[in-house]
PDB file of the backbone (N, CA, C, O) and the ligand in Angstrom, with CONECT records:
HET     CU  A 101       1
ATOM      1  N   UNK A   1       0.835  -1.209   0.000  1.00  0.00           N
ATOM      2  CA  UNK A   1       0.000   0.000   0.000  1.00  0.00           C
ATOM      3  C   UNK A   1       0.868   1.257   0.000  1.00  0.00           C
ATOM      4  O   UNK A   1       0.589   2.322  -0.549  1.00  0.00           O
ATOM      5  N   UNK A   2       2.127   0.920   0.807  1.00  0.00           N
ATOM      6  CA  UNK A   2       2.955   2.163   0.912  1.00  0.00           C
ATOM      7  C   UNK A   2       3.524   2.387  -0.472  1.00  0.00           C
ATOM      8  O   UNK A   2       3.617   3.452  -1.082  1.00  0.00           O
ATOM      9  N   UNK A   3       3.845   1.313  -0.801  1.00  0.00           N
ATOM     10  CA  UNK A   3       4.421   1.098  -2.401  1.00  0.00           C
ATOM     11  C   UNK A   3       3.833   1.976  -3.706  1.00  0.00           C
ATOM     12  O   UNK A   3       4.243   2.817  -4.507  1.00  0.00           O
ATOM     13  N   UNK A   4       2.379   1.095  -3.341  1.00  0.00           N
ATOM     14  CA  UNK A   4       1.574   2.068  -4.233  1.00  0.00           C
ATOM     15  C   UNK A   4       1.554   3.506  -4.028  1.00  0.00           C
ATOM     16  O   UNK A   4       1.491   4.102  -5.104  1.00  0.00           O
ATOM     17  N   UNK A   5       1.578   4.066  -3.277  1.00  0.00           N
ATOM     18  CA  UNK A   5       1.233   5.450  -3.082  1.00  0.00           C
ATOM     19  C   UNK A   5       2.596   6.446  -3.728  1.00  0.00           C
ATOM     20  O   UNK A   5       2.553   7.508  -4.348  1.00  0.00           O
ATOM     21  N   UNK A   6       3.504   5.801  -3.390  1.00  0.00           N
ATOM     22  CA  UNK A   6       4.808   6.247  -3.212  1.00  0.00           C
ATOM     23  C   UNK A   6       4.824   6.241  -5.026  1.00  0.00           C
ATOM     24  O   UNK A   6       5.211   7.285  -5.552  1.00  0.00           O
ATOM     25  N   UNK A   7       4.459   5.219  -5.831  1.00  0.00           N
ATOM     26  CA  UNK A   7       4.475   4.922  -7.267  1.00  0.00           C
ATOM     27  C   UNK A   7       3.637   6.143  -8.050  1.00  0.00           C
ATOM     28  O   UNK A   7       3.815   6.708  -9.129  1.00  0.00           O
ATOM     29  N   UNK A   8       2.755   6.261  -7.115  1.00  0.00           N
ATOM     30  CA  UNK A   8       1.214   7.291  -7.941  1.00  0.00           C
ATOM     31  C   UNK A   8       1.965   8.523  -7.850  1.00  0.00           C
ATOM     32  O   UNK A   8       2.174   9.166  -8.879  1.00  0.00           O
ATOM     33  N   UNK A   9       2.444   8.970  -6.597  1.00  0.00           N
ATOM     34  CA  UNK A   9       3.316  10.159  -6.483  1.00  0.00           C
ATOM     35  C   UNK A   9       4.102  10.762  -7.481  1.00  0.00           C
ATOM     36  O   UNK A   9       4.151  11.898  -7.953  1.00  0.00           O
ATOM     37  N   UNK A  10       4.833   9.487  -7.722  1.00  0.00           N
ATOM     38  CA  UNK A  10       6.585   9.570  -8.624  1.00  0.00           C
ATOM     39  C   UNK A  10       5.600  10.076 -10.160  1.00  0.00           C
ATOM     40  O   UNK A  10       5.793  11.037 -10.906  1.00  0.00           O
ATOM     41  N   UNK A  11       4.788   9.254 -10.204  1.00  0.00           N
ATOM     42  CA  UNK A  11       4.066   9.314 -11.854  1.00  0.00           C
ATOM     43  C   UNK A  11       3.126  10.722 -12.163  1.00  0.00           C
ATOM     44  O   UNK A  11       2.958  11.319 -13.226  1.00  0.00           O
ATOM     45  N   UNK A  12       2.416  11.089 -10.364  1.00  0.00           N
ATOM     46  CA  UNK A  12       1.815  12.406 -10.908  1.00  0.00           C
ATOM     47  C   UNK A  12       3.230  13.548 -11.038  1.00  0.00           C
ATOM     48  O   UNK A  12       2.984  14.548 -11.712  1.00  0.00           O
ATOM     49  N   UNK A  13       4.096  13.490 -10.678  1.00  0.00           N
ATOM     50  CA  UNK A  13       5.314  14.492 -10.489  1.00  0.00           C
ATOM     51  C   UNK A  13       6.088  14.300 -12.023  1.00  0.00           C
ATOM     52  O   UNK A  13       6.545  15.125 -12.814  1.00  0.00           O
ATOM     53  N   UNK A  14       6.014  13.000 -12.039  1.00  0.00           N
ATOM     54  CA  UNK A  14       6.208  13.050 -13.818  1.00  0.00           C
ATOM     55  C   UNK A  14       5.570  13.636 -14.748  1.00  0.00           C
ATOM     56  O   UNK A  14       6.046  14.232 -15.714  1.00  0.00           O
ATOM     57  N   UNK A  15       4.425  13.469 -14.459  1.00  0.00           N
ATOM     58  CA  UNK A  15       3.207  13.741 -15.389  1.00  0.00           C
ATOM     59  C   UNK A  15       3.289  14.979 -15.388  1.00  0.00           C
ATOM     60  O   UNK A  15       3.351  15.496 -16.503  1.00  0.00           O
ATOM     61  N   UNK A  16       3.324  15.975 -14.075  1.00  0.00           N
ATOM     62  CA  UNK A  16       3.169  17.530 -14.128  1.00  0.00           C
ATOM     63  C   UNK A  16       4.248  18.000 -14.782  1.00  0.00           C
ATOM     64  O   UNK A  16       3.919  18.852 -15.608  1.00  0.00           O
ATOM     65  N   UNK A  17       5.894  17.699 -14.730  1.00  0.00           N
ATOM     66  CA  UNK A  17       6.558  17.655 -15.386  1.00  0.00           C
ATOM     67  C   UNK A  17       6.868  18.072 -17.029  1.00  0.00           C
ATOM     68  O   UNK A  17       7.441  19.001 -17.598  1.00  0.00           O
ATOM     69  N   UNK A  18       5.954  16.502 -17.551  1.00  0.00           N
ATOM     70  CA  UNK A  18       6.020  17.121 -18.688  1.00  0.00           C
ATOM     71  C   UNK A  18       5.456  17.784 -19.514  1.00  0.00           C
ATOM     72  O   UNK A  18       5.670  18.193 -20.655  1.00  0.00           O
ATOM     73  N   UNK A  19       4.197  17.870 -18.286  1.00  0.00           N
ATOM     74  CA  UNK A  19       2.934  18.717 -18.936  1.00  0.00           C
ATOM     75  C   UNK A  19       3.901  20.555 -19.244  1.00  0.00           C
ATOM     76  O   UNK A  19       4.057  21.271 -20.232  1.00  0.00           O
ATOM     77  N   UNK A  20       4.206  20.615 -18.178  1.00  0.00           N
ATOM     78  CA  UNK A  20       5.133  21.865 -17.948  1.00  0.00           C
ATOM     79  C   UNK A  20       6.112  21.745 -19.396  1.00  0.00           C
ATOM     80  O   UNK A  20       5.967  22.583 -20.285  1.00  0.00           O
ATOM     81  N   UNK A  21       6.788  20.985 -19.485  1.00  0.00           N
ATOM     82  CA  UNK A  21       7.412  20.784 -20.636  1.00  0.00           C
ATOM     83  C   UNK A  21       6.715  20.958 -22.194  1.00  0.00           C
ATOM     84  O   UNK A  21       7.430  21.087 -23.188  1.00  0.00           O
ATOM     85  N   UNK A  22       5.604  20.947 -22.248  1.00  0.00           N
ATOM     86  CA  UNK A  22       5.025  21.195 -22.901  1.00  0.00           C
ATOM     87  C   UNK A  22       4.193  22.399 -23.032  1.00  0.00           C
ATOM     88  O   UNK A  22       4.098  22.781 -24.198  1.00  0.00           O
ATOM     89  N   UNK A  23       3.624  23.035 -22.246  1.00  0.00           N
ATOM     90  CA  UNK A  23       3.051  24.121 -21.947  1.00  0.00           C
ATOM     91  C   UNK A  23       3.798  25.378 -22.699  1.00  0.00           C
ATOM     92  O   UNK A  23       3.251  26.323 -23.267  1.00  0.00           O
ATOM     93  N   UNK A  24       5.014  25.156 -22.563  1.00  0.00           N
ATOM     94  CA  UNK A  24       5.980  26.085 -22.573  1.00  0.00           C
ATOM     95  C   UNK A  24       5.998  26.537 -24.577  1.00  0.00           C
ATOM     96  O   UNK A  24       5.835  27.652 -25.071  1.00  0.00           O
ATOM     97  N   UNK A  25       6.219  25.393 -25.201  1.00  0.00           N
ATOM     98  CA  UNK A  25       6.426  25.575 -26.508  1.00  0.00           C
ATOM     99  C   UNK A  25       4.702  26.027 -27.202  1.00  0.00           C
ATOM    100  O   UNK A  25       4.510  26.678 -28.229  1.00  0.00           O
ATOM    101  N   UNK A  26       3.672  25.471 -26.311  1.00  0.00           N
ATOM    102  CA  UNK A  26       2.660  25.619 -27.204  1.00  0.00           C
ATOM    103  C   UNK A  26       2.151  27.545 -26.483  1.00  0.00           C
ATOM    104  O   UNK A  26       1.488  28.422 -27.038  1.00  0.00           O
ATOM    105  N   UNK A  27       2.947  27.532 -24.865  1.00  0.00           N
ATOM    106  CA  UNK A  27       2.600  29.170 -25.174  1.00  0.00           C
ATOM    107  C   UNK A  27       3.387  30.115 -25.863  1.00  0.00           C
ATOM    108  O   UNK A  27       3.153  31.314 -26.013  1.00  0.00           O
ATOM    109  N   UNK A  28       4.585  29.285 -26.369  1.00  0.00           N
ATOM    110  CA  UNK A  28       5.445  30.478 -27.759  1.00  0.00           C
ATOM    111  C   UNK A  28       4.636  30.476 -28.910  1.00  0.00           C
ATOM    112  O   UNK A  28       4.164  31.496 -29.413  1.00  0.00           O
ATOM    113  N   UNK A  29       4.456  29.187 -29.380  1.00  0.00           N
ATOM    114  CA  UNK A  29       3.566  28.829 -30.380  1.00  0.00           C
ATOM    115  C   UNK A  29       2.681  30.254 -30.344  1.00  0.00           C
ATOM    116  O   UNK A  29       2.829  31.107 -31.219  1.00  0.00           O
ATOM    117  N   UNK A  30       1.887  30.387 -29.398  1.00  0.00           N
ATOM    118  CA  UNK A  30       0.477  31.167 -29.315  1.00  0.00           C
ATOM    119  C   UNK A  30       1.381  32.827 -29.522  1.00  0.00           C
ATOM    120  O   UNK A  30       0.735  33.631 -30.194  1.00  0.00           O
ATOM    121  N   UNK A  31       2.366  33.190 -29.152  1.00  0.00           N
ATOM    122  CA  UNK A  31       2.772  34.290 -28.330  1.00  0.00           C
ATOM    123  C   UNK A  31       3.529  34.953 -29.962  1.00  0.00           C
ATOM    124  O   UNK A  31       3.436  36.168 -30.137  1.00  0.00           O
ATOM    125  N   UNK A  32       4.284  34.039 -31.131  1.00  0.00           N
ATOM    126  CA  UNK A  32       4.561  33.821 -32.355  1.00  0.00           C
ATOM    127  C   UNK A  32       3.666  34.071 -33.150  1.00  0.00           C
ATOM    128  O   UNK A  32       3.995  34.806 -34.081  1.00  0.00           O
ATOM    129  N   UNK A  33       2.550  33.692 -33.121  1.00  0.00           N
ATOM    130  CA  UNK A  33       1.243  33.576 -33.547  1.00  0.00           C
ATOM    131  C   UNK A  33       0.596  34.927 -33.767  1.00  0.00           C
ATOM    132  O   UNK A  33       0.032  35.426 -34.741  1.00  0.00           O
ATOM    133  N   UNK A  34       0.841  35.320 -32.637  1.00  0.00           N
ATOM    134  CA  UNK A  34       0.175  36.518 -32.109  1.00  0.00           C
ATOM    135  C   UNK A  34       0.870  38.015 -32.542  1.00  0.00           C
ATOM    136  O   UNK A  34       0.378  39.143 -32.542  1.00  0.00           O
ATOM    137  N   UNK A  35       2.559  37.411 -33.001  1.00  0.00           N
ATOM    138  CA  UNK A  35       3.271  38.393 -33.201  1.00  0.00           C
ATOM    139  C   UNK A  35       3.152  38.994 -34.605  1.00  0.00           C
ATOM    140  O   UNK A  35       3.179  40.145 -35.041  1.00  0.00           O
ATOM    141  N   UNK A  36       2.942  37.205 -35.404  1.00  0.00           N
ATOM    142  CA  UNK A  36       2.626  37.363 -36.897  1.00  0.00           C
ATOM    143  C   UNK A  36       1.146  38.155 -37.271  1.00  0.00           C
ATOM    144  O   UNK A  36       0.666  38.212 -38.403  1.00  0.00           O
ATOM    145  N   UNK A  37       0.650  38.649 -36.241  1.00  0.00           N
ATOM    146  CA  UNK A  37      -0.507  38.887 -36.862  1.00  0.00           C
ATOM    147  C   UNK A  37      -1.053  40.566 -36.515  1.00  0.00           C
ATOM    148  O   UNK A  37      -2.107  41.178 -36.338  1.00  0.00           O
ATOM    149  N   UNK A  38       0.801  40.877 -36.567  1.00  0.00           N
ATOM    150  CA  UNK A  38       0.113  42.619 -36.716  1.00  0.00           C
ATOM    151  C   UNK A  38      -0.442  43.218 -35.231  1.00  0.00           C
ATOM    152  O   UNK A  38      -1.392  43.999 -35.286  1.00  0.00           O
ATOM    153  N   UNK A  39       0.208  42.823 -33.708  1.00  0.00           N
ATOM    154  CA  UNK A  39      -0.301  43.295 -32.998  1.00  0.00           C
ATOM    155  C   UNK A  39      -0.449  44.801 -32.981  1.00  0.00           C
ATOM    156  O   UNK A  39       0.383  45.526 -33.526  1.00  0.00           O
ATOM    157  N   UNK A  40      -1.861  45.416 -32.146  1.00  0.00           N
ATOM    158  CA  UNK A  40      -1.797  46.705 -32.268  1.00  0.00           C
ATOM    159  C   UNK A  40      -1.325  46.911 -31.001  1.00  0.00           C
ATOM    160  O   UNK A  40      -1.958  46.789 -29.952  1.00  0.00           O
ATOM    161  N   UNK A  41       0.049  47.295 -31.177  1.00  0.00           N
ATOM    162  CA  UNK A  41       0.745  47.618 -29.544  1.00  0.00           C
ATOM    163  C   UNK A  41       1.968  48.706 -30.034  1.00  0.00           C
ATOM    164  O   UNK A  41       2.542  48.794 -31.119  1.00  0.00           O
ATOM    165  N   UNK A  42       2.079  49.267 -29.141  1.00  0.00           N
ATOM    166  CA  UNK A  42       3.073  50.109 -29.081  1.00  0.00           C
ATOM    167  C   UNK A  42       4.208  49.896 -29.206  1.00  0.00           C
ATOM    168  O   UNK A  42       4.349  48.673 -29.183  1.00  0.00           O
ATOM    169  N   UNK A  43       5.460  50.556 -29.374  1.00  0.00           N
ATOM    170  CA  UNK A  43       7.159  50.137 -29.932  1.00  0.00           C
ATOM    171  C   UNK A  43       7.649  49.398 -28.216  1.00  0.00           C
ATOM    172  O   UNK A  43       8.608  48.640 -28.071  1.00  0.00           O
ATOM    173  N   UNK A  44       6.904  49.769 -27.306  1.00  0.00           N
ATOM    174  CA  UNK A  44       7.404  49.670 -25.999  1.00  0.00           C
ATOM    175  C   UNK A  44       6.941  48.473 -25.609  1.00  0.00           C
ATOM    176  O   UNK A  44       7.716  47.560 -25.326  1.00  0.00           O
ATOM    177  N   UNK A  45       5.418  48.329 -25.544  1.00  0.00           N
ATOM    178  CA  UNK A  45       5.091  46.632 -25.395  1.00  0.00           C
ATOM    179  C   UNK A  45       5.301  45.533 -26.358  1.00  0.00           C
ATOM    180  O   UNK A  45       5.166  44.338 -26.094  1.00  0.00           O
ATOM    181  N   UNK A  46       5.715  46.144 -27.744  1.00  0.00           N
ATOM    182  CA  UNK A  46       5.997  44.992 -28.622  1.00  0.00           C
ATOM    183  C   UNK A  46       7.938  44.459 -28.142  1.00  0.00           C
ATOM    184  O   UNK A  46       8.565  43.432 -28.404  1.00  0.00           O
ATOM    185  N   UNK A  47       8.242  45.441 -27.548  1.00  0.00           N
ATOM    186  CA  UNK A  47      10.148  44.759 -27.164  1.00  0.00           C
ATOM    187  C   UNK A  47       9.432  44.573 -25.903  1.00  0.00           C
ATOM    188  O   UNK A  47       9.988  43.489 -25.728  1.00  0.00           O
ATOM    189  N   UNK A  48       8.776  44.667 -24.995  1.00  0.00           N
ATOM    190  CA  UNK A  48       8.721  43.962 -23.699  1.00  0.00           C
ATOM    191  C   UNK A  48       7.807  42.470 -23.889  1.00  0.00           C
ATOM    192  O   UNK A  48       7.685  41.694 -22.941  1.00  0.00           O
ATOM    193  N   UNK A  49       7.141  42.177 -25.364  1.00  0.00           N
ATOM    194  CA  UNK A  49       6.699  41.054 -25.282  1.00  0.00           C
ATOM    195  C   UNK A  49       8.093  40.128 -26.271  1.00  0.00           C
ATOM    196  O   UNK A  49       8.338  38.973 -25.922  1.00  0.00           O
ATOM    197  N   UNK A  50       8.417  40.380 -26.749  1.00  0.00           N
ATOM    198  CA  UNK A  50      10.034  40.053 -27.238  1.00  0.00           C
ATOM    199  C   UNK A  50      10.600  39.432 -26.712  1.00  0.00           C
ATOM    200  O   UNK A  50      10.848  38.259 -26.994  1.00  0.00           O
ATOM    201  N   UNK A  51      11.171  40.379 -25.286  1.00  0.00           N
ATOM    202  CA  UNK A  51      12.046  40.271 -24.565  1.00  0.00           C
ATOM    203  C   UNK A  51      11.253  38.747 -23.737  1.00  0.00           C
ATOM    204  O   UNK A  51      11.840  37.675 -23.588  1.00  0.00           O
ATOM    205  N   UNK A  52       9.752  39.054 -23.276  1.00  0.00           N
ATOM    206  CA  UNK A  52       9.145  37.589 -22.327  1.00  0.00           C
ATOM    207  C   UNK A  52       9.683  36.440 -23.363  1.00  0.00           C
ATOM    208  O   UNK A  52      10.264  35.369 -23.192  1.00  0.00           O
ATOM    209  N   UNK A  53       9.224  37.155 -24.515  1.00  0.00           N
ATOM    210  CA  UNK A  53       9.301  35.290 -25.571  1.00  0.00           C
ATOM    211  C   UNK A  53      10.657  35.038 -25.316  1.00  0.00           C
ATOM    212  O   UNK A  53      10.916  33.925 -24.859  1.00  0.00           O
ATOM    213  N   UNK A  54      11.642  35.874 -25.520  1.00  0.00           N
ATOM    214  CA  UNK A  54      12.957  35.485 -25.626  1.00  0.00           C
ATOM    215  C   UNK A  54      13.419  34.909 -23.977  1.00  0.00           C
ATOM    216  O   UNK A  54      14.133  33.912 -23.868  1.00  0.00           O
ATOM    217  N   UNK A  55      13.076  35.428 -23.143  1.00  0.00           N
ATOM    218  CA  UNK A  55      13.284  34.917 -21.706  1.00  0.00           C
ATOM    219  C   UNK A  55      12.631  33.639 -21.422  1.00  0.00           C
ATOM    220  O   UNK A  55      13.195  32.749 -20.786  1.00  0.00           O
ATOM    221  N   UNK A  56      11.435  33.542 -21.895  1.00  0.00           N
ATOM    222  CA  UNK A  56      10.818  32.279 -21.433  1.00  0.00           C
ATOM    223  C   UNK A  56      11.300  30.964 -22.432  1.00  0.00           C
ATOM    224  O   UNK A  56      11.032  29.791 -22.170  1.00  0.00           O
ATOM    225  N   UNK A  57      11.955  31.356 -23.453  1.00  0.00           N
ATOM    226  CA  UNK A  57      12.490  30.256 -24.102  1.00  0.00           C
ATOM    227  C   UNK A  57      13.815  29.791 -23.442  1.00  0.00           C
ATOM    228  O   UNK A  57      14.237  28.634 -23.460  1.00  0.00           O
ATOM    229  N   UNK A  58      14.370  30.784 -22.897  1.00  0.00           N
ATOM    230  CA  UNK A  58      15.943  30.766 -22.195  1.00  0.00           C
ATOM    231  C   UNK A  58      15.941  29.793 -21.095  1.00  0.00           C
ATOM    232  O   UNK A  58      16.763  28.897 -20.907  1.00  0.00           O
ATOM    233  N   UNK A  59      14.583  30.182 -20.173  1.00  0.00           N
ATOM    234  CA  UNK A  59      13.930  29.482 -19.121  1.00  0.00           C
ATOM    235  C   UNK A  59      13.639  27.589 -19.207  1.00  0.00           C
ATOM    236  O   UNK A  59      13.876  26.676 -18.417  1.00  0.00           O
ATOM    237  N   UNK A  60      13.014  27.653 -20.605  1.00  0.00           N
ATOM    238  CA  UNK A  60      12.039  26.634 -21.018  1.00  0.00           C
ATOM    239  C   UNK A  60      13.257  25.478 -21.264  1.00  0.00           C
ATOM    240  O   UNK A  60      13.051  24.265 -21.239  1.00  0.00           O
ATOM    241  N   UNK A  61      14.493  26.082 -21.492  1.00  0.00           N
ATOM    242  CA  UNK A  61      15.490  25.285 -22.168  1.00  0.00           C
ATOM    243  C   UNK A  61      16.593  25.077 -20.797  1.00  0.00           C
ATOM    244  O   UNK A  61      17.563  24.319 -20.809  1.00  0.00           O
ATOM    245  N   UNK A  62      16.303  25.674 -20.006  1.00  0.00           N
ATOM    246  CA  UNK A  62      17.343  25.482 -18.904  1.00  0.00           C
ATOM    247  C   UNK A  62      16.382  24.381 -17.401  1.00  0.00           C
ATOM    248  O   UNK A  62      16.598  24.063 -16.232  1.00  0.00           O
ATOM    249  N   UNK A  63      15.250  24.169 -18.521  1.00  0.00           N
ATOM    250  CA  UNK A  63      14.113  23.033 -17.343  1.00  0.00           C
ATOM    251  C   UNK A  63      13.288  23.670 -16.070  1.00  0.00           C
ATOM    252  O   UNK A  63      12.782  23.154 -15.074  1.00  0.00           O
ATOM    253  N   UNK A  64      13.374  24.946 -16.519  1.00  0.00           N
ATOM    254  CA  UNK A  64      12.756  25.907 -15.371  1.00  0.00           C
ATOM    255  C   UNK A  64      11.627  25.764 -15.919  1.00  0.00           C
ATOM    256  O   UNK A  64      11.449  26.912 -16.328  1.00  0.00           O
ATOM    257  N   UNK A  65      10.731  25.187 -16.226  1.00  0.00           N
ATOM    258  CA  UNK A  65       9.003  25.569 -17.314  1.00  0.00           C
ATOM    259  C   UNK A  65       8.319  26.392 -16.511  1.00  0.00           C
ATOM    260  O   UNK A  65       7.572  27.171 -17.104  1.00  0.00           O
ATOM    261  N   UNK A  66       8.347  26.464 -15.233  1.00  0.00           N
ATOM    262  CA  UNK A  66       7.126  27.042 -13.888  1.00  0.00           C
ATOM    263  C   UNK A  66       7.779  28.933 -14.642  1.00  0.00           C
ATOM    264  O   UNK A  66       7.148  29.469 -15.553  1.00  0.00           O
ATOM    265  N   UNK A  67       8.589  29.358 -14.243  1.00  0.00           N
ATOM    266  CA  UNK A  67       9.635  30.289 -15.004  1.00  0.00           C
ATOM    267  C   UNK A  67       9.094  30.767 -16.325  1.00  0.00           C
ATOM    268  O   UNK A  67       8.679  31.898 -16.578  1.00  0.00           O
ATOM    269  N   UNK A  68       9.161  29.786 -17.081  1.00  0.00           N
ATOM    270  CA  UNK A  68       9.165  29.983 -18.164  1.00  0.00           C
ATOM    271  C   UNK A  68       7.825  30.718 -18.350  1.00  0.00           C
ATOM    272  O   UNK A  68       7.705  31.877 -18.745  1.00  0.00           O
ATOM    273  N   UNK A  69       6.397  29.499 -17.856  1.00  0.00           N
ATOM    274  CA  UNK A  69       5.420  29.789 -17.923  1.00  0.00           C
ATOM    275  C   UNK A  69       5.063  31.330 -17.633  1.00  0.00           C
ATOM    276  O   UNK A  69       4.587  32.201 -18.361  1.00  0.00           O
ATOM    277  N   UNK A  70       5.375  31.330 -16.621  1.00  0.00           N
ATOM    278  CA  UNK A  70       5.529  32.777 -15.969  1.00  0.00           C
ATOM    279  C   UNK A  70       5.614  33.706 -16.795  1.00  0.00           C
ATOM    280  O   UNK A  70       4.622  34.347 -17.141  1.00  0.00           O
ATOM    281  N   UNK A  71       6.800  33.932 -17.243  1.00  0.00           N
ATOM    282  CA  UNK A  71       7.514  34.802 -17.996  1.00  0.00           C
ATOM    283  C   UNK A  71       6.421  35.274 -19.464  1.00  0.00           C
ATOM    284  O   UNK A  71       5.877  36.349 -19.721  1.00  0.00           O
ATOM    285  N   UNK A  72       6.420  33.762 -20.315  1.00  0.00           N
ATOM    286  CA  UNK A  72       5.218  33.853 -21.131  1.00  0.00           C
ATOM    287  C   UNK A  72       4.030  34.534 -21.219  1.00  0.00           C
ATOM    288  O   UNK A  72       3.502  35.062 -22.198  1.00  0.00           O
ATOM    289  N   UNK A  73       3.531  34.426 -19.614  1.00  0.00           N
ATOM    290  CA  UNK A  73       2.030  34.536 -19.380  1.00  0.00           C
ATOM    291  C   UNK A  73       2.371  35.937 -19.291  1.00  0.00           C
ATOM    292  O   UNK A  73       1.295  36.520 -19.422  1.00  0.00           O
ATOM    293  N   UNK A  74       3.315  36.815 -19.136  1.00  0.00           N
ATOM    294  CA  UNK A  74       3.155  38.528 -18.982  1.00  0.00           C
ATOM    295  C   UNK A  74       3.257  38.895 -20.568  1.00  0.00           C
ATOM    296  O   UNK A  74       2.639  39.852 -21.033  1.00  0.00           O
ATOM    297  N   UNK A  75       4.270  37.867 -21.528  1.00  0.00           N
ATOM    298  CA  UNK A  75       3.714  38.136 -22.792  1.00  0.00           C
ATOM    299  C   UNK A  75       2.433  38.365 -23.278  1.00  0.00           C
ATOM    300  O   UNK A  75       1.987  39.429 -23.706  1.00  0.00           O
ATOM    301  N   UNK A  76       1.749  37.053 -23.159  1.00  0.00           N
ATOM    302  CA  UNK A  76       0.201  37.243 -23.550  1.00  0.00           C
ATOM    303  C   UNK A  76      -0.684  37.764 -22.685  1.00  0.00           C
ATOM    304  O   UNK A  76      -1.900  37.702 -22.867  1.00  0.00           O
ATOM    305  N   UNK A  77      -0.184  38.262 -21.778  1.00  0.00           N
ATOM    306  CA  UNK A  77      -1.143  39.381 -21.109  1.00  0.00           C
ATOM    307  C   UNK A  77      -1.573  40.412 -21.977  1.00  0.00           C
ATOM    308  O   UNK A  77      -2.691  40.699 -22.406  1.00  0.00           O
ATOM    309  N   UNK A  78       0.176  41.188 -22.243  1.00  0.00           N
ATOM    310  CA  UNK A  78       0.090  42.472 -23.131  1.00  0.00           C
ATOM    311  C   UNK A  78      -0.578  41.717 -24.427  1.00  0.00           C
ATOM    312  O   UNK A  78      -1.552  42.398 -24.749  1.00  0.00           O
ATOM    313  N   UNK A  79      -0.490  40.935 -25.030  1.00  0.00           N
ATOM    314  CA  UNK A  79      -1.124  40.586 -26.346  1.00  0.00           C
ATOM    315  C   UNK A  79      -2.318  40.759 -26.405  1.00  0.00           C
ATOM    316  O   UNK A  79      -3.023  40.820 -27.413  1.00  0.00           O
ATOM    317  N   UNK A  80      -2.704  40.877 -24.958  1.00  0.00           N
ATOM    318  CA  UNK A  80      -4.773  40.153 -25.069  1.00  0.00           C
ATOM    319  C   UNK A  80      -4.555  38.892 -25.654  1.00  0.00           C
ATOM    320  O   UNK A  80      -5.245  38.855 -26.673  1.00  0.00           O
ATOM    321  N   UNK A  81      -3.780  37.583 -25.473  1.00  0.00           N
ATOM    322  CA  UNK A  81      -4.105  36.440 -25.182  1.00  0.00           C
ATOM    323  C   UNK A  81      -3.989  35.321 -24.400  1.00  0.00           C
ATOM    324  O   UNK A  81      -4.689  34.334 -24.627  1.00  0.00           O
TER     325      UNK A  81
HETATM  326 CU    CU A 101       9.232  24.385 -20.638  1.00  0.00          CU2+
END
């Protein structure tokens, strides 16, 4: 019983893992997306959403995803997405 529990643990910590691992490329994906399509933003929020994409990829690649996510999510704030 202890076994089991200890197993479910290891696998949800995996699981969140690579969900995180993933999260990360499909919010550049969106954040890329968003860039190609003519945002109406200013010279100032278009290099501060830049700068998130470019940080959260730096992040995403050094296994920080929580970071990364982070970083991302102030991108698509300013985007409106
Ligand atoms: Cu990541």
């Amino acid at each position: 019983m202890k076994a089991n529990t200890l197993v479910t643990g290891l696998c949800v910590g995996l699981l969140s893992t690579s969900a995180f691992a993933f999260h990360c490329p499909a919010d550049m994906k969106k954040i890329d997306e968003a860039l190609a399509a003519n945002p109406q933003l200013s010279q100032q929020q278009l290099a501060q959403v830049k700068q998130y994409r470019i940080d959260g990829e730096v992040h995403h690649k050094a296994g920080k995803h929580q970071e990364s996510i982070d970083t991302l999510a102030k991108a698509m704030k300013i985007l409106g997405i």
